[in-house]
N, C-alpha and C positions, 0 to 999 in steps of 0.2 A: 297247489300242493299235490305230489304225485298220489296215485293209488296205494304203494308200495308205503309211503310216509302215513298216508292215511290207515292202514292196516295195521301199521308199526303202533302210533297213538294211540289204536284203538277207541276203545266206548268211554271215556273219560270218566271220571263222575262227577266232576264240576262242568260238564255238558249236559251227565244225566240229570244232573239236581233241581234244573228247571222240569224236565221233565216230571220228577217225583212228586214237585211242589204239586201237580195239576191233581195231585188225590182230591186239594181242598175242595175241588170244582164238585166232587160226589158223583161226577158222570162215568156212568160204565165203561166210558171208551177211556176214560181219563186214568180209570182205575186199573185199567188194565194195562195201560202203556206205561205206568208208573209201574206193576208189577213186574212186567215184561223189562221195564228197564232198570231193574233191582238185581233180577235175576240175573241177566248178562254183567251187570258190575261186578255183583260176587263170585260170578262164575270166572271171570279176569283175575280177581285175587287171587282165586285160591288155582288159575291155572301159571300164573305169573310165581305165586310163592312155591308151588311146588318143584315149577323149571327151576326157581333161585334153588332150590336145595340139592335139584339135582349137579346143575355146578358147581355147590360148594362141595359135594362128594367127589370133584372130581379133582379136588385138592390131595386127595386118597390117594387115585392114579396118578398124579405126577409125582408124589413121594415113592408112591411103587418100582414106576420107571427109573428114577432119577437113582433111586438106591441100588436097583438091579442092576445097573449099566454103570456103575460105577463100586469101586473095592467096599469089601466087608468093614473094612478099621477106619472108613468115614460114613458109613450108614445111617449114623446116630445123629450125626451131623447135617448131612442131608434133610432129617426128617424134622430137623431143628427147624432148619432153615423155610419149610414149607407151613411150618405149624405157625412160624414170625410172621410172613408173608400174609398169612391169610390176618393175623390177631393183631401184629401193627399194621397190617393196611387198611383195616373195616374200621377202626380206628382215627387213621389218619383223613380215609374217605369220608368217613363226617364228618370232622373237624372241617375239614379243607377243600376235599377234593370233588365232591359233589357241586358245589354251589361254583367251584372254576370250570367245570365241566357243563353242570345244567344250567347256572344261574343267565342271569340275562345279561345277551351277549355286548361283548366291549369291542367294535371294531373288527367284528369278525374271525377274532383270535382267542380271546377267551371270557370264562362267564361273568358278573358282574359275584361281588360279592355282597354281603348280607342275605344270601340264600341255604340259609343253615337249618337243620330238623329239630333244636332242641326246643324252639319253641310250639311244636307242632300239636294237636290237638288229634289225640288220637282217637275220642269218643267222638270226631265228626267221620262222615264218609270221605271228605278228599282228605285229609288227613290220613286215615287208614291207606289208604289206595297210594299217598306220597310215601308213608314210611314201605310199605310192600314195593314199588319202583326203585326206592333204596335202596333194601336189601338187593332184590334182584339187580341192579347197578354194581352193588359191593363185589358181588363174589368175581365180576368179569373185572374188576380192578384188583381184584387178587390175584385173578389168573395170569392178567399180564406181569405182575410180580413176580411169582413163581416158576415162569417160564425161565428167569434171568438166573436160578440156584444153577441148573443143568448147567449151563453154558459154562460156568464159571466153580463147577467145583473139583472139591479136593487140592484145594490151595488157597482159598479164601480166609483172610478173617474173620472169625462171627461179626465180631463188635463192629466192622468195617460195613457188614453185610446189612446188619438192621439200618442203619444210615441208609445205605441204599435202595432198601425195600421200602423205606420211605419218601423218598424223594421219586421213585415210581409211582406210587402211588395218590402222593400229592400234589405232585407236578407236572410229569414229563406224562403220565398216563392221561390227567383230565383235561389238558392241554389240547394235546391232538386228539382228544376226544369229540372234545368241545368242537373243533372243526368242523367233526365228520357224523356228528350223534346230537349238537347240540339241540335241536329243535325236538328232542323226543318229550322234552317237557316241557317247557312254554311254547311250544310252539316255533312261529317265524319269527317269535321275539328271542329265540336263543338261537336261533340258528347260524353255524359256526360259515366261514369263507368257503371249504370245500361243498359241504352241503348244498352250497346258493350256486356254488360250479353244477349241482347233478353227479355229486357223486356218492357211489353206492355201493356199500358194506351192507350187509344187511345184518351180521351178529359179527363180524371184526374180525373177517381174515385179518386185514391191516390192523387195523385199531384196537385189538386185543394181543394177537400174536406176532404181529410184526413189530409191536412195540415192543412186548416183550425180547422177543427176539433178537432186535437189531443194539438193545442197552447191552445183551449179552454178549454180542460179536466185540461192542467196545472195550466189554468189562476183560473177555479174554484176552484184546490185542493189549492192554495195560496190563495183564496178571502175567501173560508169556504164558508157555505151556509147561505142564506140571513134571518133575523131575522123572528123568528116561524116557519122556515122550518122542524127543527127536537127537539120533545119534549126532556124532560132534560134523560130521558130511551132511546132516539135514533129513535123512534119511527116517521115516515115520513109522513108531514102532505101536503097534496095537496094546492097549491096557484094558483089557478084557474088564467086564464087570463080572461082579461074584456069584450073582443069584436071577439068573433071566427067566426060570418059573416066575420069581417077583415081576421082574419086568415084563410079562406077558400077563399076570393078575391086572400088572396098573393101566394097560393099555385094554384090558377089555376094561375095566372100568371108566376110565375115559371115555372110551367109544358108548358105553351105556347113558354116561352125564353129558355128553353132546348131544342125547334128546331133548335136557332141557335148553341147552346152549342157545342150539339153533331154532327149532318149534318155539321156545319158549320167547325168544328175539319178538315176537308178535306182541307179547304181552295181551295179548288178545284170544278169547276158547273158540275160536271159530276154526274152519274147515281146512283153513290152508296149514295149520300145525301138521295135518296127515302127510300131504308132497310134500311139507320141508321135508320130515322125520323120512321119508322114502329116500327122498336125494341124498342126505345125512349117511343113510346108514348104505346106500349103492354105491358113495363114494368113495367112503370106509374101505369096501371088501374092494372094488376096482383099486385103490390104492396100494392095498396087500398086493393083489395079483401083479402091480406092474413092478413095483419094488422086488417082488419076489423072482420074477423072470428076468429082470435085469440083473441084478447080484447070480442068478445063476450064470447068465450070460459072461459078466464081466470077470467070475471069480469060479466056474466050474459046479458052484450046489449054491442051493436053494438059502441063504443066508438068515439064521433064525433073527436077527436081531436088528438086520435094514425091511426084512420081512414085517416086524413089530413096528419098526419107524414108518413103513409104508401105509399100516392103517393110519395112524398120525397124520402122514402129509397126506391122505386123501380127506381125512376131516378137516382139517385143517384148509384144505382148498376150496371146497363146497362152501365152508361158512360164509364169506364176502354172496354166494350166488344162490343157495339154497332157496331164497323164495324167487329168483328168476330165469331159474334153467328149467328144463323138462327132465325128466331121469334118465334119459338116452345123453343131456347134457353133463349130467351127474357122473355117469357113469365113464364118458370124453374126459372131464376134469378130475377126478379121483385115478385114473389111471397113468394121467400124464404127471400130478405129483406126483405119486409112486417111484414112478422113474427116474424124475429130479430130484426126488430124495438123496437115490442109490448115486448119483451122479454128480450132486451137491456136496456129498460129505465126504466123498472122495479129494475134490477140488479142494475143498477147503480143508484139508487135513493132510494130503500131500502134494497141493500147490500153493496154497496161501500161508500153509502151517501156522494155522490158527487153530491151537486145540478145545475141542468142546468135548467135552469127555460124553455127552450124550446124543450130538449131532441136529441141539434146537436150534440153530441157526438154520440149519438146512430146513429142518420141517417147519419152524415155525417162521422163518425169514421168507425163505428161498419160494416156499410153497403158499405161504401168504400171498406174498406179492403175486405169484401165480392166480394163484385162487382170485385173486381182485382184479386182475386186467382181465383176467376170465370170461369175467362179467359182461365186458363189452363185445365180447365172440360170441358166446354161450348164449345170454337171455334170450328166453322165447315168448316169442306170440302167446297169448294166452294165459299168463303166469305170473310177474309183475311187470311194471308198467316199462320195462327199458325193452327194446330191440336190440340185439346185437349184430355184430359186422354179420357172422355166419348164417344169420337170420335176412338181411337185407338193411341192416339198421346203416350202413357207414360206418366212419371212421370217429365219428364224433364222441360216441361214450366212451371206448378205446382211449382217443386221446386225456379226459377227462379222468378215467383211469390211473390213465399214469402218469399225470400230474400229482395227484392222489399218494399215490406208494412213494414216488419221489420228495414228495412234501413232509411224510411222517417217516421217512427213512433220516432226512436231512435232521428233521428236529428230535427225534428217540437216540439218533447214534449219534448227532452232536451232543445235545446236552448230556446222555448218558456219559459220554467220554469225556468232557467237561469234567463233572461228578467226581467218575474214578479217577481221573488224574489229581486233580482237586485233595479228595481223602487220600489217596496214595501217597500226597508230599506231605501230609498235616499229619497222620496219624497210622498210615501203611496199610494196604490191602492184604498184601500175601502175608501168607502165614511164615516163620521164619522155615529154612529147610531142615530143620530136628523133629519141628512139628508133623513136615508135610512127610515126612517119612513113616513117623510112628503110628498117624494116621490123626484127625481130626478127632474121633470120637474121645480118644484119653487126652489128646493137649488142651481141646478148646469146652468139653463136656465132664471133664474126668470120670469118664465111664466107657465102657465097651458095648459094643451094640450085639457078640457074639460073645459072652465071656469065655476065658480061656481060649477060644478059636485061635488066636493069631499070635505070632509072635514075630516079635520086634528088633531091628536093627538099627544103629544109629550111624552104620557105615555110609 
């Protein structure tokens, strides 16, 4: 088992508990290593349960974003949509999608089932320490939920959409999870086919965001793009969002709830939480600056809102490498999303004319997959246990890499498209166009998210 795996486990407490037992012995050395190994366990929870909260605050920031970047007369709608995400998918993740993700592994592909919490024993120590791995598990499969609203709003179904935040969350997320995460809890007995390859996400450029991401690329090439997005010549017309103060609240929020994102990935209170959270947050601001100087480059000024994406794509890329870069690597990789941001959402919004009204494909797809073969250039000496090419390592992690992104690209955006097409024939995605006109918030919520603000046409 690598170092980087062994850090990720951490101090167990069903390893410590032998430990503890040795109080019985009454020996000073005994008493001590049992205290000593008390303190680090609860020092785990409560550094493990505090990351979890910090990413579920950052359920906050993608409603932020998501609403800012997109029209006032679905705002309400949007923040529907992020509230379901997180509330049917922590849901569906213990019913389901825990024990297909952690449970012990079937073949390489996914978990065994009969690995459920309800019968868990919360007045033991492993018990406490399973439901706390739980939660902090939940919120990163709500996040990849979440990510798939942006991609695909302001023409969605509700009714169409809870179906789909569920079948993320129970399926297509624990799935390729399982692959790439499986062994974080039993060990080499869960351990999924990517993982036995060596390959290394360390908090889920891929396996959080790219999944997300890539369901949402399918869900918009099945939705088409939302009405006056593209004139009758193809030609790509800009649909401003309403409120990008909001959307600059939700992105510094984000960038705050990626300290527990990524630091918290250890599930461990040791020393390396400091470099992640350094890497984290030099990726961040190198992501702004390359976003920011390419949109000046390519469009004349400083562009407030691929600016706002560019901190995104630099967190976003650091996560897969955060415990195996140095900050000089941090700072290489958050700069270089940035500028495939600007470049990404261009392409796909006047070449592929694929509309994402907030451009998660680009940050969370584009820059994902970045962020993850990264890995194989980037890791340094001294830091986790990979080498990269740039380092002297070869071509070996690289390739392993991106077997990796190819692997959860094929299975999130097949089956996600599957899904949509699937509900689209049975029961219809898009909203009819009376709806998508008047706006989400009064057809699908009957209410206004600005009242009086806006007025309506059914031209």
């Amino acid at each position: 088992m690598s170092n980087a795996r062994e850090t990720r486990n951490g101090i167990k407490l069903r390893v410590l508990l032998p430990v503890l037992a040795g109080v019985v012995l009454l020996s000073p050395q005994n008493i001590f290593a049992a205290e000593e190994a008390l303190s680090q366990a609860n020092a785990n929870i409560l550094w493990t349960l505090l990351a979890a909260i910090l990413v579920m605050f950052m359920q906050a920031g993608f409603a932020m974003v998501e609403a800012g970047f997109t029209r006032a007369k679905n705002a309400g709608n949007i923040l529907m949509k992020n509230f379901l995400d997180f509330s049917a998918g922590s849901v569906i993740f213990f019913l389901f999608g825990f024990a297909l993700m952690f449970g012990q592994d079937i073949g390489g592909f996914f978990g065994g089932s009969g690995f459920g919490l309800a019968g868990i024993d919360a007045t033991s120590p492993d018990g406490q320490w399973t439901l706390t791995f739980w939660f902090f598990q939940s919120v990163f499969a709500a996040t990849a939920a979440t990510i798939v609203s942006g991609g695909i709003a302001e023409r969605t179904k509700f009714s169409s959409y809870i179906i789909v935040s569920m079948v993320i969350t129970g399926l297509i997320y624990p799935v390729s999870g399982h692959w790439c995460w499986g062994s974080l809890w039993l060990g080499e007995a869960g351990a999924g086919w990517l993982e036995n390859l060596g390959f290394a996400d360390f908090a889920g450029s891929t396996v959080v965001h790219s999944v997300g991401a890539w369901v949402a690329l399918a869900g918009a090439i099945v939705l088409g793009p939302r009405i006056g997005k593209y004139t009758a010549d193809g030609k790509a017309n800009a649909i401003p969002g309403h409120n990008i103060p909001m959307a600059a609240l939700g992105v510094f929020i984000l960038w705050f709830g990626w300290f527990g994102f990524n630091p918290g990935s250890t599930t461990t209170a040791d020393g390396t939480i400091g470099y992640i959270a350094v890497n984290t947050s030099l990726a961040a601001c190198a992501g702004v600056l390359g976003a920011m100087i390419m949109s000046w480059i390519k469009f004349g000024y400083p562009d407030t809102s691929m600016s706002l994406n560019g901190a995104l794509a630099g967190l976003v890329g650091i996560t897969a490498g955060c415990y195996e870069v140095s900050p000089v690597g941090a700072l290489a990789i958050g700069a270089v999303s940035g500028v495939l941001c600007v470049l990404s959402v261009e392409f796909i919004d006047k070449v592929l004319k694929v509309d994402d009204p907030v451009g998660c494909v680009s940050v969370h797809g584009v820059c994902g997959a970045f962020g993850t073969l990264a890995v194989g250039l980037f890791a340094a000496p001294g830091y986790g246990s990979i080498t990269g090419l740039f380092y002297g390592g070869g071509f070996g992690q690289l390739g392993i890499q991106l077997i990796g992104v190819g692997a959860v690209f094929v299975w999130a955006f097949g089956v996600g498209y599957a899904a949509f097409k699937i509900l689209d024939s049975v029961i219809g995605m898009r909203a009819p166009k009376s709806d998508e006109l008047k706006g989400l918030d009064i057809t699908e919520h009957g209410m206004e998210s600005y009242n009086g603000f806006q007025i309506f046409t059914n031209e």
